[in-house]
N, CA, C and O atoms as CSV, one atom per row, in Angstrom:
chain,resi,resn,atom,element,x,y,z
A,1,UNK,N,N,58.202,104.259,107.004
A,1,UNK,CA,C,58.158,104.498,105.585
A,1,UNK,C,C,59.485,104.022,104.994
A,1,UNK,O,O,60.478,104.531,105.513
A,2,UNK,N,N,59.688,103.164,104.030
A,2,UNK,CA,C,60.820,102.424,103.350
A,2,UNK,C,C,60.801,103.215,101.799
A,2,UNK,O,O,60.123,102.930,100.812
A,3,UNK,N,N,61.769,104.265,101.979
A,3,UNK,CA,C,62.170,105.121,100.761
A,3,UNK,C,C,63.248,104.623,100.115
A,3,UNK,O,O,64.284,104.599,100.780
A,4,UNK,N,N,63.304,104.144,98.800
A,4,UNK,CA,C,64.844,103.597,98.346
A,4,UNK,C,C,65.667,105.077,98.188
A,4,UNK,O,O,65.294,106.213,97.892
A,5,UNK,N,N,67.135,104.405,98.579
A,5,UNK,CA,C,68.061,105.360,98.983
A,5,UNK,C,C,68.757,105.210,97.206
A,5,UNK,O,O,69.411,104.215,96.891
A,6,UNK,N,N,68.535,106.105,96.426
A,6,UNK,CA,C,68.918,105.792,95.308
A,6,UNK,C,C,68.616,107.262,94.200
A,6,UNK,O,O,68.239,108.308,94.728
A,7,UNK,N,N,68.831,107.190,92.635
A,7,UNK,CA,C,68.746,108.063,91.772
A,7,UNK,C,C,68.106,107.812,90.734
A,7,UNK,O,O,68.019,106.598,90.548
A,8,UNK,N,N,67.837,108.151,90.313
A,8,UNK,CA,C,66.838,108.081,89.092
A,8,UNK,C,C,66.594,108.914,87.979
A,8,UNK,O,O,65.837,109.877,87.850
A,9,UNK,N,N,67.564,108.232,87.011
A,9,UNK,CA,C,68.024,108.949,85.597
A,9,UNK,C,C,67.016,108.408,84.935
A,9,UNK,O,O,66.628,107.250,85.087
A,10,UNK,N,N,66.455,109.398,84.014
A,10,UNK,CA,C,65.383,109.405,82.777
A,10,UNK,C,C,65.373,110.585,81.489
A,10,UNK,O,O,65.622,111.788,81.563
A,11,UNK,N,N,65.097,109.987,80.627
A,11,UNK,CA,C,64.868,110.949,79.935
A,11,UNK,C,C,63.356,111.349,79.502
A,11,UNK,O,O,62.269,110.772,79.521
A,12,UNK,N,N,63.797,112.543,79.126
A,12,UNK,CA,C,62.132,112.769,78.891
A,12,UNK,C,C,60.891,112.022,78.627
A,12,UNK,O,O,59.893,111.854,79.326
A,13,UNK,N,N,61.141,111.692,77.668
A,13,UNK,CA,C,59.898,110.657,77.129
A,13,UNK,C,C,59.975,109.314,78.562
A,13,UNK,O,O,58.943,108.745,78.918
A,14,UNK,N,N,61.030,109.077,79.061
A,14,UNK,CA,C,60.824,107.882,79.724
A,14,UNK,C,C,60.094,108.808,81.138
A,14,UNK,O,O,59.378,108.078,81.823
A,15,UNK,N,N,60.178,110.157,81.600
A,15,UNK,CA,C,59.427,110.646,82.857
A,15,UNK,C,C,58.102,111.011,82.525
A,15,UNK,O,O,57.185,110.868,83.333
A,16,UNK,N,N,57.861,111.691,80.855
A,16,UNK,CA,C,56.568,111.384,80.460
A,16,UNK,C,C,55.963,110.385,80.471
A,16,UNK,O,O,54.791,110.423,80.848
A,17,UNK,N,N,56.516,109.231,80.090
A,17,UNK,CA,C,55.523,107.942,79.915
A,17,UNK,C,C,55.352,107.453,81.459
A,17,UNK,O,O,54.250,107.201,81.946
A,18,UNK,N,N,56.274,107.376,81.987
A,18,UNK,CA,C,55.795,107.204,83.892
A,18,UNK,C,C,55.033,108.319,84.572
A,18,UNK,O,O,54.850,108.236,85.786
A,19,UNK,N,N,54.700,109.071,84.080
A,19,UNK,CA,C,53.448,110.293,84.404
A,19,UNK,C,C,52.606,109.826,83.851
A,19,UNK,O,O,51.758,109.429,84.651
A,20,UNK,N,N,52.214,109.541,82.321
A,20,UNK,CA,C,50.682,109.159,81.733
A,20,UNK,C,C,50.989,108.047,82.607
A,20,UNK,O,O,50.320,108.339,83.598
A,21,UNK,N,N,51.499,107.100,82.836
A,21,UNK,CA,C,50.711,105.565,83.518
A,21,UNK,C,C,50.309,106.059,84.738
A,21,UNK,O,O,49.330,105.549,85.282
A,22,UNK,N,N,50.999,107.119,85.345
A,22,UNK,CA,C,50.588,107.594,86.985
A,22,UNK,C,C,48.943,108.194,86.637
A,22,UNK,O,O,47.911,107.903,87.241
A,23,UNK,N,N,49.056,108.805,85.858
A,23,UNK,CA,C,47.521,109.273,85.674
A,23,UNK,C,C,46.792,108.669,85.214
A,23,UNK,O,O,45.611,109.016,85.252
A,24,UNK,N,N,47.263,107.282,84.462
A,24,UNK,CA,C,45.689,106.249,83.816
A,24,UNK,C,C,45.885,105.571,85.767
A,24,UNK,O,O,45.035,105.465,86.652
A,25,UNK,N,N,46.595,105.420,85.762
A,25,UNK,CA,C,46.674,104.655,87.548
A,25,UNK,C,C,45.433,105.706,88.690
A,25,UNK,O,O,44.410,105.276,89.223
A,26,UNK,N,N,45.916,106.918,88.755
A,26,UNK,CA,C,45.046,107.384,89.249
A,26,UNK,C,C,43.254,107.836,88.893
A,26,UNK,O,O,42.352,108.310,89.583
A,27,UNK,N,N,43.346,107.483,87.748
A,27,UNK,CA,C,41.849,107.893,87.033
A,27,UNK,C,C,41.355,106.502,87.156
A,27,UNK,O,O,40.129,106.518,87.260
A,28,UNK,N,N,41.869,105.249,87.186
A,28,UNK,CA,C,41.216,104.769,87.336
A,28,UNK,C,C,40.808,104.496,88.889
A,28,UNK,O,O,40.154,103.473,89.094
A,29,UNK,N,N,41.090,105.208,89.848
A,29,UNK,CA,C,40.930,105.089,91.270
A,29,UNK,C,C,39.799,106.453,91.668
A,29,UNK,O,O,39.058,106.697,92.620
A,30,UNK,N,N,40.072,106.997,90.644
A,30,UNK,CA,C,39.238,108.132,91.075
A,30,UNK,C,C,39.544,109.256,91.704
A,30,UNK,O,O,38.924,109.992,92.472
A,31,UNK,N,N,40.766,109.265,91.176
A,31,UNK,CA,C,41.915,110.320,91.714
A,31,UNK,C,C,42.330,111.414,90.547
A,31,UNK,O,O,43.421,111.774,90.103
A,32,UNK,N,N,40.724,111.844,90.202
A,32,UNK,CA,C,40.759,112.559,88.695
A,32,UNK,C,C,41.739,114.628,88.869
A,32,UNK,O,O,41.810,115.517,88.021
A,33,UNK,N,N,42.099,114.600,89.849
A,33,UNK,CA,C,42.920,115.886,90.433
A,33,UNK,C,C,44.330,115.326,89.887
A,33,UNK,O,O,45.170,115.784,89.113
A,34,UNK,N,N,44.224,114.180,90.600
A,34,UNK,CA,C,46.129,114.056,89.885
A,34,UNK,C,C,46.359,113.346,88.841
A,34,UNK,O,O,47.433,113.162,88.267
A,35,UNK,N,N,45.250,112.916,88.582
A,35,UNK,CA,C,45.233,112.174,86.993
A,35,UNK,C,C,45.540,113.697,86.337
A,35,UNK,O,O,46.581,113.892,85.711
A,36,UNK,N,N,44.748,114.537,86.496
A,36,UNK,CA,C,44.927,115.658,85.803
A,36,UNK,C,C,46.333,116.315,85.650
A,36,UNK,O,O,46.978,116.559,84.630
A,37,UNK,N,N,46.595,116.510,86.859
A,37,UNK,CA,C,48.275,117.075,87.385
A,37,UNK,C,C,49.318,116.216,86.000
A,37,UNK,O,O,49.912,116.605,84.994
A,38,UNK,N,N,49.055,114.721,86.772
A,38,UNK,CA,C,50.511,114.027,86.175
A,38,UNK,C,C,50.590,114.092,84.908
A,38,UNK,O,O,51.707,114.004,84.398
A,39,UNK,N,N,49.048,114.318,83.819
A,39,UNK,CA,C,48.805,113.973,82.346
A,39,UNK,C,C,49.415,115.311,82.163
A,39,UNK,O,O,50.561,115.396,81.721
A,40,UNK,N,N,48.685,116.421,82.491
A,40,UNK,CA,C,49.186,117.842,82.172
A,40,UNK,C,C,50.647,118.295,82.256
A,40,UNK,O,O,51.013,119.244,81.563
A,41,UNK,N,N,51.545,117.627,83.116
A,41,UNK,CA,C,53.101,117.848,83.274
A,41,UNK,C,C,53.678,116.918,82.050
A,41,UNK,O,O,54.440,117.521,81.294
A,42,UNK,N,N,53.440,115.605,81.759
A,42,UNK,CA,C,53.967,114.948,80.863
A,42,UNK,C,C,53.677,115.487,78.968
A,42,UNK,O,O,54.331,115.479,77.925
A,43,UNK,N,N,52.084,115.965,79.496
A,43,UNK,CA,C,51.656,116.429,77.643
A,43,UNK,C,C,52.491,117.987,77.804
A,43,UNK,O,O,52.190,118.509,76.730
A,44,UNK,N,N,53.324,118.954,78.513
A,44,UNK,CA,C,53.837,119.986,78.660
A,44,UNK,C,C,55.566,119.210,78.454
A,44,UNK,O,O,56.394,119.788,77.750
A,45,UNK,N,N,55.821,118.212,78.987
A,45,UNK,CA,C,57.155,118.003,78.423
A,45,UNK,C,C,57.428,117.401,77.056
A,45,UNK,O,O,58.590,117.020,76.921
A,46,UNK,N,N,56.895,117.284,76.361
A,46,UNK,CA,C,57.058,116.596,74.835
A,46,UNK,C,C,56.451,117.710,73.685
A,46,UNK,O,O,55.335,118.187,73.480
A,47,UNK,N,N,57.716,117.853,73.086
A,47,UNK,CA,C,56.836,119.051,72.274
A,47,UNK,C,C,56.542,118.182,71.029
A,47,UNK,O,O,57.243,117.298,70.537
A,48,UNK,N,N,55.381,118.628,70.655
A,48,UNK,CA,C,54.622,117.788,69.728
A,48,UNK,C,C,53.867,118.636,68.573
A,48,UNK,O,O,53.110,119.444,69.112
A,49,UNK,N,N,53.828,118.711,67.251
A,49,UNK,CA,C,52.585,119.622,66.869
A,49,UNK,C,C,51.716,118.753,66.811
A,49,UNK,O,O,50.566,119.183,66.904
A,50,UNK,N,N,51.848,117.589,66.680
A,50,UNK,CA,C,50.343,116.955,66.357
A,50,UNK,C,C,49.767,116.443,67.879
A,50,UNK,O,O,50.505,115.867,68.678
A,51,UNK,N,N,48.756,116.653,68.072
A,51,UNK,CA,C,48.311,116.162,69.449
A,51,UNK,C,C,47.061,116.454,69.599
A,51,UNK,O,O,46.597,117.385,68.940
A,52,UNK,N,N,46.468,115.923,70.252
A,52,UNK,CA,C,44.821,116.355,70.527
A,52,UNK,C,C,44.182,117.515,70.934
A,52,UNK,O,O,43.058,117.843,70.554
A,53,UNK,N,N,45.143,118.377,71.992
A,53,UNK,CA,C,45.377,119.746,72.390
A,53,UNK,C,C,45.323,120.360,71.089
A,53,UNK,O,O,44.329,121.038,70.831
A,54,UNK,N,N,46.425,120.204,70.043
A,54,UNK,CA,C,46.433,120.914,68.994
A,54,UNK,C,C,45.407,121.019,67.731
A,54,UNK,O,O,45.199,121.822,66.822
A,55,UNK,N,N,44.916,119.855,68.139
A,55,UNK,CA,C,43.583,119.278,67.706
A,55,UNK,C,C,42.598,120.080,67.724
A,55,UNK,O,O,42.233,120.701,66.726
A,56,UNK,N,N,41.928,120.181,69.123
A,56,UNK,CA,C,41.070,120.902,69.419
A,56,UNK,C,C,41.453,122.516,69.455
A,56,UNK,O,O,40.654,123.407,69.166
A,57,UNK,N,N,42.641,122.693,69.808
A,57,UNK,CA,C,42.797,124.499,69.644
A,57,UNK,C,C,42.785,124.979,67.916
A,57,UNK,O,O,42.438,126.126,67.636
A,58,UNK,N,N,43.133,124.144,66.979
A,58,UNK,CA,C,43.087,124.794,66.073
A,58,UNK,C,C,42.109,124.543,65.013
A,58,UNK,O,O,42.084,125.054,63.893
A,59,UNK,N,N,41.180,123.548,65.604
A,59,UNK,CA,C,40.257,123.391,64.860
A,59,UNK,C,C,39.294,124.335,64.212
A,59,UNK,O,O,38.985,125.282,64.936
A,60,UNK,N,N,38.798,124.312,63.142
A,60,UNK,CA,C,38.100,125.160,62.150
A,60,UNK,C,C,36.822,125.311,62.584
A,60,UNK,O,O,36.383,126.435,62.340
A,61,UNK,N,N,35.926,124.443,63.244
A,61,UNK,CA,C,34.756,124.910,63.367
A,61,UNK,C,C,35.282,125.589,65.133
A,61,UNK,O,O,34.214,125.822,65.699
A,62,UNK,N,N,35.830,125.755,65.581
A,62,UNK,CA,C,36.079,126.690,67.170
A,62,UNK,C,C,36.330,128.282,66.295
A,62,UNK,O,O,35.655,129.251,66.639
A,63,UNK,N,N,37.330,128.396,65.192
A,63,UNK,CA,C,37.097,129.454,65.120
A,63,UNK,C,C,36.219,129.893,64.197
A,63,UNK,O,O,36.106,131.086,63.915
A,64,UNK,N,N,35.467,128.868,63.609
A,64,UNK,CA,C,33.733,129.038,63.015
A,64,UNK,C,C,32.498,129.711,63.970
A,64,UNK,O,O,31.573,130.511,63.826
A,65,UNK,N,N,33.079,128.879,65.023
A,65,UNK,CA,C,31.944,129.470,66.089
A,65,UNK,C,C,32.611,130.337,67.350
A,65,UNK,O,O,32.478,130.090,68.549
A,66,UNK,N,N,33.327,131.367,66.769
A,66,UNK,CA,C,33.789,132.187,67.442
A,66,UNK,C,C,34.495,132.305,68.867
A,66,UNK,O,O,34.611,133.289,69.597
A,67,UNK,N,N,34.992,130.814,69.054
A,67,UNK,CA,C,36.305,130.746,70.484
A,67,UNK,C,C,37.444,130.808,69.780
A,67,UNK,O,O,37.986,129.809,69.306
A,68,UNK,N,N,37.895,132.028,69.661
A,68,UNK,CA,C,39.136,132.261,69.844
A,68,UNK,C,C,40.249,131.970,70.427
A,68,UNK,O,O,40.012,132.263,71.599
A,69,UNK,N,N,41.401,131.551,70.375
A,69,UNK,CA,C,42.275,131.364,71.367
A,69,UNK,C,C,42.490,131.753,72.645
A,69,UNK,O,O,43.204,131.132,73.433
A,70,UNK,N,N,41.974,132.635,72.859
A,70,UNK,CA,C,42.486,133.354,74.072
A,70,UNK,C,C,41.051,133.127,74.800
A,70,UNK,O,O,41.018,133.716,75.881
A,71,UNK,N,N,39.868,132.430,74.489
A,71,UNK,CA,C,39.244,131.637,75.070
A,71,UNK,C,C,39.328,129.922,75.324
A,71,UNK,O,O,39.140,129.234,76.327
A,72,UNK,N,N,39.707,129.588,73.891
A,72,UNK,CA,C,39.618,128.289,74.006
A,72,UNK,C,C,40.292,127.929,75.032
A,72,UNK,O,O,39.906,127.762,76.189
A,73,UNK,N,N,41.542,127.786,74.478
A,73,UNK,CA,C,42.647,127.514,75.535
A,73,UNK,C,C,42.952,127.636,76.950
A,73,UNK,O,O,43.691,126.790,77.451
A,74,UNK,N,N,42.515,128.505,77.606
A,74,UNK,CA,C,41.621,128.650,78.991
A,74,UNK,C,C,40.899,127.595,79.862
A,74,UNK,O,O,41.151,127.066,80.945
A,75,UNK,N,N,39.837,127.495,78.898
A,75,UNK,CA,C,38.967,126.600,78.443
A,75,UNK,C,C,39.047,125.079,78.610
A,75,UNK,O,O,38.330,124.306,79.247
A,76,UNK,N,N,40.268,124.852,77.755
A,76,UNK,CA,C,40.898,122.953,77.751
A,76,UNK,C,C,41.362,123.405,78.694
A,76,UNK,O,O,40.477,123.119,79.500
A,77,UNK,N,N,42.541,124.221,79.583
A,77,UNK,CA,C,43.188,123.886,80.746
A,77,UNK,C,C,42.738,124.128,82.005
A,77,UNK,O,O,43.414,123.903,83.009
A,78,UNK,N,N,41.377,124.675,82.014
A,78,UNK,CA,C,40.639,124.961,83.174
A,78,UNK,C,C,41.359,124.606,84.704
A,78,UNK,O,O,41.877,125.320,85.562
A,79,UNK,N,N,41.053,122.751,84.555
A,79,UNK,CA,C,41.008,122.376,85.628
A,79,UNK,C,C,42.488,122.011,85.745
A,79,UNK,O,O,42.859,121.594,86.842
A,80,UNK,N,N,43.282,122.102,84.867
A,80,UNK,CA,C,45.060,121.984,84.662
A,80,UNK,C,C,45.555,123.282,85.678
A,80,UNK,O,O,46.320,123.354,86.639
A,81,UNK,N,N,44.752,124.201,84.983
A,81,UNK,CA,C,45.471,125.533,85.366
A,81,UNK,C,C,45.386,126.264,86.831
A,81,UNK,O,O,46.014,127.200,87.326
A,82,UNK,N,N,44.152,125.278,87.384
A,82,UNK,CA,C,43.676,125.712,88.469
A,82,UNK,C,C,44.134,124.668,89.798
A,82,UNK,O,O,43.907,124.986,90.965
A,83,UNK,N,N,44.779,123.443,89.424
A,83,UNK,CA,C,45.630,122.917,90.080
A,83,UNK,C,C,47.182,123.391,90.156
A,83,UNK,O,O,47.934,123.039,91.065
A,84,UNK,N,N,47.545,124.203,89.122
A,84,UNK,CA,C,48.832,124.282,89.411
A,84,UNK,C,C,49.039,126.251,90.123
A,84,UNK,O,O,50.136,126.713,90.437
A,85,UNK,N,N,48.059,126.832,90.188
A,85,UNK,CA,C,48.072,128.244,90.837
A,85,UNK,C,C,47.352,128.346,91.932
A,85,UNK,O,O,46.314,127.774,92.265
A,86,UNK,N,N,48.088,129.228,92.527
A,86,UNK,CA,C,47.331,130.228,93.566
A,86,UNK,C,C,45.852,130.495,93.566
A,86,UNK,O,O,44.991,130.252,94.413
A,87,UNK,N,N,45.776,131.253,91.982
A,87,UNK,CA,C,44.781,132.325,92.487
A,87,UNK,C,C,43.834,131.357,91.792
A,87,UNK,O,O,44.355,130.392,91.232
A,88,UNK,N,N,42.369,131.504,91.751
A,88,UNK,CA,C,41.144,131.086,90.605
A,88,UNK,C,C,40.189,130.995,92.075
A,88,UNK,O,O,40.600,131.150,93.225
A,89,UNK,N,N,39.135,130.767,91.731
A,89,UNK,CA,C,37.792,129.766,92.553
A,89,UNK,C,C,37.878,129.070,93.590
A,89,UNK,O,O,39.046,128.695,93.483
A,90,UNK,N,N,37.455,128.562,94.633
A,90,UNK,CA,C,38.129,128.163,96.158
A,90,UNK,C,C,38.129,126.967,96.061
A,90,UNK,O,O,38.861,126.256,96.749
A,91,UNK,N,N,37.185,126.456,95.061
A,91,UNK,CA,C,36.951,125.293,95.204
A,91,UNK,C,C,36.598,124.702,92.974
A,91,UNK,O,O,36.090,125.313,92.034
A,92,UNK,N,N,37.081,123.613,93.081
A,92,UNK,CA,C,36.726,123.153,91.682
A,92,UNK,C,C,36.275,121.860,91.649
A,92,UNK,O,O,36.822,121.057,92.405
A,93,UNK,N,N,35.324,121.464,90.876
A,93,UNK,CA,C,34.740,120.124,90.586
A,93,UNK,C,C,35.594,119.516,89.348
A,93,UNK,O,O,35.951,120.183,88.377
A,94,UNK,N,N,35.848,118.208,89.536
A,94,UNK,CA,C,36.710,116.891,89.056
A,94,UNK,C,C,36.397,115.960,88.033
A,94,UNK,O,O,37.022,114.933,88.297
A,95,UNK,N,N,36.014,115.875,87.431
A,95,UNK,CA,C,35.056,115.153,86.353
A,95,UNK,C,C,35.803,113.844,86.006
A,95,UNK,O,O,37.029,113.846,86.116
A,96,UNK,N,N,35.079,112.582,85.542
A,96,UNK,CA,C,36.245,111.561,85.069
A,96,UNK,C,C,36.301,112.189,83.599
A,96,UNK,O,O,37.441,112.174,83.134
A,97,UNK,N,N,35.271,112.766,82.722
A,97,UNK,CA,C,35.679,112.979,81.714
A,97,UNK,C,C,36.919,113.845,81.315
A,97,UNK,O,O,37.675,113.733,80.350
A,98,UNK,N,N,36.898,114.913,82.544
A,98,UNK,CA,C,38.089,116.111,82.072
A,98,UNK,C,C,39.325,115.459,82.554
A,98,UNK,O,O,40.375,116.003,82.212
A,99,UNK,N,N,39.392,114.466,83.235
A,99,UNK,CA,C,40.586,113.493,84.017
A,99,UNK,C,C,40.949,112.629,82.197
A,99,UNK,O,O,42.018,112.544,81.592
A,100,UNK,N,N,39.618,112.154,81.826
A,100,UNK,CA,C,40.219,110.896,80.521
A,100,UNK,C,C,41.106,111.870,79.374
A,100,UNK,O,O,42.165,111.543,78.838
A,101,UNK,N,N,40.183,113.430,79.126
A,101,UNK,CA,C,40.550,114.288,78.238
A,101,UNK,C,C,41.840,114.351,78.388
A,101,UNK,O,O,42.562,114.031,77.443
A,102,UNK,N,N,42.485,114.856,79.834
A,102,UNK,CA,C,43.829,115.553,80.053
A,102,UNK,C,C,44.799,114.086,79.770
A,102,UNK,O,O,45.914,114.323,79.306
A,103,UNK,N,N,44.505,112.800,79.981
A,103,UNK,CA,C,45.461,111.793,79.938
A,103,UNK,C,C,45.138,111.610,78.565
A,103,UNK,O,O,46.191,111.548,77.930
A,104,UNK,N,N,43.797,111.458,77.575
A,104,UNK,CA,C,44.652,111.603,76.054
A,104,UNK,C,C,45.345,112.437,75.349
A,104,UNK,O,O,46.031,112.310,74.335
A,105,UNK,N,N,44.968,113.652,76.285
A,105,UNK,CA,C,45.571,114.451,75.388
A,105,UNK,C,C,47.050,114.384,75.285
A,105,UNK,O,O,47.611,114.654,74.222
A,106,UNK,N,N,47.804,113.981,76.516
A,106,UNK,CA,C,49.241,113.337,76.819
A,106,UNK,C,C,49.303,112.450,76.551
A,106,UNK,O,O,50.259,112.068,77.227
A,107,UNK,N,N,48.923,111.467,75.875
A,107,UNK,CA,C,49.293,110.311,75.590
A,107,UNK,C,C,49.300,110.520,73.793
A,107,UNK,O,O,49.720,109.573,73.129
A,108,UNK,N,N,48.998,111.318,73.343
A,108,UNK,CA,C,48.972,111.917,71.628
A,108,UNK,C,C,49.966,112.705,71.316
A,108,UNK,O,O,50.211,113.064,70.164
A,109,UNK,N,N,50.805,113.127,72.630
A,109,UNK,CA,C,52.039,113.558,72.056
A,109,UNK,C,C,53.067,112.380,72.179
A,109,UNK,O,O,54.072,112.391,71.468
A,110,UNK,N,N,52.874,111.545,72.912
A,110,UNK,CA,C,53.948,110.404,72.931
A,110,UNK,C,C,54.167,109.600,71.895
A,110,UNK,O,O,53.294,108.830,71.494
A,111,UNK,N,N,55.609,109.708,71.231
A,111,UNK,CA,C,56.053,108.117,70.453
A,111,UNK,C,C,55.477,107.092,70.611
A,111,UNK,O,O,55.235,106.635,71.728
A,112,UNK,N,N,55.095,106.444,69.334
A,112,UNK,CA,C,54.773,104.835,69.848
A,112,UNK,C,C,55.286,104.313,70.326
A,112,UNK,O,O,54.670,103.820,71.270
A,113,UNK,N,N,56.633,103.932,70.240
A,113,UNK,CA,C,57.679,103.655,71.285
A,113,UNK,C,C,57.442,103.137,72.782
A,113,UNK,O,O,57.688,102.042,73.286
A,114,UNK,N,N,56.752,104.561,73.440
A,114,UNK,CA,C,56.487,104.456,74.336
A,114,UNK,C,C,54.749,104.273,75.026
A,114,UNK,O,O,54.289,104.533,76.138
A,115,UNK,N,N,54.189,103.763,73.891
A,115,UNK,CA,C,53.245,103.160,74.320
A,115,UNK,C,C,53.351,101.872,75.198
A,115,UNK,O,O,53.909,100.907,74.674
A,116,UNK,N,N,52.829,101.733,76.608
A,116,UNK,CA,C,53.223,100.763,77.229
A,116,UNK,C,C,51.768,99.828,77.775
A,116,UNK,O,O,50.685,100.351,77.511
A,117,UNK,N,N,51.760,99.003,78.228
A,117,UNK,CA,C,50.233,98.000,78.396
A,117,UNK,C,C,49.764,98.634,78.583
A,117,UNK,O,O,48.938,98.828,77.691
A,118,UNK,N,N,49.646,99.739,79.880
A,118,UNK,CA,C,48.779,100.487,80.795
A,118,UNK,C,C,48.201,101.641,79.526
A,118,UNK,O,O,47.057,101.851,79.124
A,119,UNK,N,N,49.626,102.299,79.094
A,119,UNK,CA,C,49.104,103.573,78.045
A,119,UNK,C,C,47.822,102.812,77.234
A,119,UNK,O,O,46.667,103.234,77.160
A,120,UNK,N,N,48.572,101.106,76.432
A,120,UNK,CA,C,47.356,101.187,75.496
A,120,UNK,C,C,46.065,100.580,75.079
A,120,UNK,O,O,45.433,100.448,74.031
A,121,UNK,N,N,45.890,100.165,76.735
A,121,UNK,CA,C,44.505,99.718,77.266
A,121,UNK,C,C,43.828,100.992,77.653
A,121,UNK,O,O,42.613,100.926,77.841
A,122,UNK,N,N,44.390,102.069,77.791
A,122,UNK,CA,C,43.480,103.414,78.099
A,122,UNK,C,C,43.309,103.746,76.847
A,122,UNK,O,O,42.100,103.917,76.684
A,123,UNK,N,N,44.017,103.969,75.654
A,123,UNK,CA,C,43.697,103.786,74.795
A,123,UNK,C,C,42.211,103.106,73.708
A,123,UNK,O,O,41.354,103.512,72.922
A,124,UNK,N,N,42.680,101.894,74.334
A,124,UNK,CA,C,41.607,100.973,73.448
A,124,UNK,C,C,39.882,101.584,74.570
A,124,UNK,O,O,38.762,101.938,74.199
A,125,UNK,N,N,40.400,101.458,75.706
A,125,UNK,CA,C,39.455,102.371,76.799
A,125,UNK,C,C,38.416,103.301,76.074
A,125,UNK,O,O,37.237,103.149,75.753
A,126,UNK,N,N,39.469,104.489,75.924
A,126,UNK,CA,C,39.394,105.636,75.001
A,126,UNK,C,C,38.577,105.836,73.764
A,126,UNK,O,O,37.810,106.709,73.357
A,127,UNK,N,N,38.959,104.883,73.395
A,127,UNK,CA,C,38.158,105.099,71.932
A,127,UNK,C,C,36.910,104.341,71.969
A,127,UNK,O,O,36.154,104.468,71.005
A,128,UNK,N,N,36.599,103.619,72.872
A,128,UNK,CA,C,35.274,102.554,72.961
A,128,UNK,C,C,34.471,103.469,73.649
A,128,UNK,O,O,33.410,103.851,73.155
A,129,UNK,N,N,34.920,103.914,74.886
A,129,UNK,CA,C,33.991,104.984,75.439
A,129,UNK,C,C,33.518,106.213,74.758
A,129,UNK,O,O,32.352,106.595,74.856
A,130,UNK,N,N,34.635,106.978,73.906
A,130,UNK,CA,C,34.377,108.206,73.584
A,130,UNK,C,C,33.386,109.088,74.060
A,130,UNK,O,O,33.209,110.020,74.845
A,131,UNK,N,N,32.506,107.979,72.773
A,131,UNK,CA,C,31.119,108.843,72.653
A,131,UNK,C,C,30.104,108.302,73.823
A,131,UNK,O,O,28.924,108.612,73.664
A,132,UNK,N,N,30.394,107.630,74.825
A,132,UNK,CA,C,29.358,107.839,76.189
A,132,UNK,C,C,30.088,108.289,76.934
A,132,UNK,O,O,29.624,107.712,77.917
A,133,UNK,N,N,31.040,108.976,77.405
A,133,UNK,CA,C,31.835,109.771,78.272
A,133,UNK,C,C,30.930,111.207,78.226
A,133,UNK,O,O,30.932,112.038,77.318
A,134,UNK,N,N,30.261,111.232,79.324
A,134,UNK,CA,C,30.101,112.868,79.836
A,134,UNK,C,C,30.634,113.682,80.596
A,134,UNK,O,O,31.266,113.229,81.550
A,135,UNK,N,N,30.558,114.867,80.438
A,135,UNK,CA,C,31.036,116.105,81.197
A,135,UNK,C,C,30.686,115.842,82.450
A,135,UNK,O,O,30.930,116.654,83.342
């Protein structure tokens, strides 16, 4: 195994944006567990109010139709929350959709800035698929 013997200074946004490409990298392999992981650590380091997360948690028809926060939110991080703990279910199913969800939703807190080829071909991805992407 050839490990470079070296350091690696970043700043935030630059370890976020090398996490979303790790997770459009792995989703597109089918590696929708750590697509999940890497999107969920990078959309947790950028604080953002506007974002798709924030999107969907505070949207008007969720608390029209009675999910509350303390459901919703659960809810979007399901399969986030259940990779990064101990305790939950022995076993969890992987979806590409909940893999595409968790990498836009990290990629909507990022600066344009740091939109990079990879970010915004998942992107253009993203929005063409949307509406045939299933659960």
């Amino acid at each position: 195994m050839d490990i470079p013997e070296r350091s690696l200074i970043l700043t935030k946004a630059e370890a976020a944006t090398r996490q979303v490409e790790g997770a459009i990298e792995a989703l597109v392999r089918g590696h929708f567990d750590i697509a999940i992981t890497l999107a969920g650590a990078a959309e947790d380091m950028i604080d953002s109010p506007d974002s798709l997360f924030a999107y969907h948690r505070d949207h008007l028809n969720a608390k029209e139709l009675g999910e509350l926060e303390d459901k919703l939110v659960p809810h979007l991080n399901r399969e986030r929350n259940w990779l990064k703990h101990a305790s939950g279910l022995e076993t969890m199913q992987f979806g590409h959709y909940s893999a595409a969800f968790m990498v836009a939703r990290a990629v909507t807190k990022l600066k344009p800035e740091s939109c990079t080829t990879p970010i915004t071909a998942f992107c253009h991805w993203w929005t063409e698929n949307i509406d045939s992407i299933t659960q």
